[in-house]
N, C-alpha and C positions, 0 to 999 in steps of 0.2 A: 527408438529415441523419442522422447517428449518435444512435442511441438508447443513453442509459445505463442501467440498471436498476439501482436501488439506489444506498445510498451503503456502510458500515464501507467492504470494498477497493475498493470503486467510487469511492472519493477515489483512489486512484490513477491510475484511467482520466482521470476529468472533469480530475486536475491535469495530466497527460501532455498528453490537449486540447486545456490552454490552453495549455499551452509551444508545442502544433503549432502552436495558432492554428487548430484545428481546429472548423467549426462541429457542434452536439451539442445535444441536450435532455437535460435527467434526467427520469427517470421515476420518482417515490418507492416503493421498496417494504417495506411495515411488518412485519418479517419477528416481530416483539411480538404484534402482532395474528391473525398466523396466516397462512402463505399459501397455508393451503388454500380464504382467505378472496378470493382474488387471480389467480381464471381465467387472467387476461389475462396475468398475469406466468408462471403455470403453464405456458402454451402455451408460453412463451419456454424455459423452466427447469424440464421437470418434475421436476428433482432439488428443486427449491426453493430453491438458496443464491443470493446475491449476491455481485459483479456477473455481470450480462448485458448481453452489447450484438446491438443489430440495425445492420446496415451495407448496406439494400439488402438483398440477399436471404442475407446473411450473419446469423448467428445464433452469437457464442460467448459462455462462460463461464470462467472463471478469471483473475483478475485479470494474471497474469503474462503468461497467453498472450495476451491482450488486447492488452496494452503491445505486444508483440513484435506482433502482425497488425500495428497501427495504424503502428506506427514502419514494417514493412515492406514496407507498401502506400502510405502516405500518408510516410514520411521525406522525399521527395523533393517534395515540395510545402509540405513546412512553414516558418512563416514567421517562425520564433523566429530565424533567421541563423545558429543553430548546430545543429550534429547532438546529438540525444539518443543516438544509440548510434553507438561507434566501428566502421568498417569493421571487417572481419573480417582484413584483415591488418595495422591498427593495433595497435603496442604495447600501447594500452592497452585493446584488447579483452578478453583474457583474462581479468581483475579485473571490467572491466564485467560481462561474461555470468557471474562466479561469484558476485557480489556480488548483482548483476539476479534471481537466483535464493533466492540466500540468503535475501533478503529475507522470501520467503515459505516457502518449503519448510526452511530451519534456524532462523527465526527467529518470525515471525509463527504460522505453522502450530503452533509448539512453545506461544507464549505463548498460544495460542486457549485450550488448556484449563487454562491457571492462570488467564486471566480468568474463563472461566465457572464454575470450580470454588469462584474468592473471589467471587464476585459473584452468582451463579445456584444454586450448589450448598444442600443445608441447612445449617447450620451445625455441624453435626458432622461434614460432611463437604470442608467447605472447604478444608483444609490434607490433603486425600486423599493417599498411596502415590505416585495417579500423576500429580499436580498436583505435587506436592515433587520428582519424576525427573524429570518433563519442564520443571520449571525449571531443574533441571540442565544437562540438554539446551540450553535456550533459553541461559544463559550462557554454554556452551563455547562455542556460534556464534557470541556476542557478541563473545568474545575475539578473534575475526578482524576484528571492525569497528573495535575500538578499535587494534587492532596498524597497519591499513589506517590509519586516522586518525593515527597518528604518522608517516608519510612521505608524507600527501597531504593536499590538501583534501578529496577529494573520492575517492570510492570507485574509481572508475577513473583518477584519477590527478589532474592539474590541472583538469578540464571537469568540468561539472554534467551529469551525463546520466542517463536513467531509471534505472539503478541508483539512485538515489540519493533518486529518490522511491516503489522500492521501499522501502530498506532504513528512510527517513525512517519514515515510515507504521511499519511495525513496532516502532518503538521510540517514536512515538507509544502505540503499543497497550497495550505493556509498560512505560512510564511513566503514563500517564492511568490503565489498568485493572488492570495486571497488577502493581504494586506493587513493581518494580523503580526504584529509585536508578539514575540513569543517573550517568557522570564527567563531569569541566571537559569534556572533547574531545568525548566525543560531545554536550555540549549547545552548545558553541561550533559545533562540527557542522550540529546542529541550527535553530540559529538562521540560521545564512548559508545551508538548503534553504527552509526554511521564509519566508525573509526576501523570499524573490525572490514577485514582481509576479504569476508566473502560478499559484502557492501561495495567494496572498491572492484572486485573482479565483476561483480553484476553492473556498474557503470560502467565500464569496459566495453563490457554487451549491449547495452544500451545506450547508444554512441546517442539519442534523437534526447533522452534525458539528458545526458551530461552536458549536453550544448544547451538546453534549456535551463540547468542547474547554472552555467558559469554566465548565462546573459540575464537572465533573472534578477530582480534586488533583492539582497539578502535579509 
């Protein structure tokens, strides 16, 4: 069985998962508490972040490349009836894998330190130099999902595919923490990723999200 370690991007794996239909545990890790407090997770991650999964004698980290293992070893047994990621000679591959990426490396990655700046930092330091640039940052990227969103539903094109619970997830981030106004489109957007059955059973699982989703400002 698939180990998940952690939940923040580790929502992304456990939601991936359940779109496979893929069996899994989570494993909580209180990264609040310290995880130097947290051996067992150390051995998985001596970097310390989350997520981590173990698969058998497999051992990775990074949320993106996760997605990409799991879809690439396990797509072909998955029992959602539809593909999360389009072949590599599908039209709408390209958009998938820029978007699949976006998600975290131009978008999530950027908003990490305007949340932790509004939210962790002193308060003199909240609205820092490089909290205000790298929201910068975080919006130009934005501007390609909202552009993406006026000729599709859906980030690769007509289908729901992990892109999509990438790019979700990040603009979760940057609405609940990072004090970003999202538009009609990306929350129309939003509601039809979020809406689907294998999104709701992955909050389910991640009981430490769902309390952080329902105390949150929307």
């Amino acid at each position: 069985m698939i180990t998940v370690f952690g939940e923040g991007r580790g929502f992304r794996v456990v939601w991936l998962l359940e779109e496979m239909g893929l069996a899994y545990r989570l494993r909580p890790v209180d990264l609040l508490a310290g995880v130097e407090n947290d051996p067992e997770f150390l051995a998985i991650n001596p970097a310390g972040f989350i997520p981590a999964i173990q698969d058998g004698d497999v051992t990775m980290v990074e949320s993106i490349a996760i997605m990409e293992y799991l879809i690439a070893r396990y797509g072909h047994d998955s029992k959602s009836g539809a593909p999360l990621a389009p072949a590599p000679h599908d039209p709408a591959f390209p958009m998938y894998q820029q978007f699949l990426h976006l998600g975290e490396a131009g978008l999530a990655g950027a908003i990490q330190l305007v949340v932790v700046s509004h939210n962790f930092a002193p308060e003199t330091e909240r609205r820092n130099w490089g909290a205000r640039w790298t929201l910068q940052q975080f919006e130009s990227r934005r501007r390609l999902v909202t552009r993406r969103l006026a000729c599709a539903p859906y980030l690769a094109g007509e289908a729901f595919t992990a892109a999509d619970i990438s790019v979700t997830y990040a603009l979760i981030l940057a609405q609940r923490a990072g004090g970003v106004v999202l538009g009609d489109a990306e929350l129309a957007y939003m509601a039809r990723t979020t809406g689907r059955d294998a999104c709701k059973r992955a909050l389910e699982t991640c009981q430490a999200t769902k309390a952080w989703l329902a105390s949150a400002p929307a």
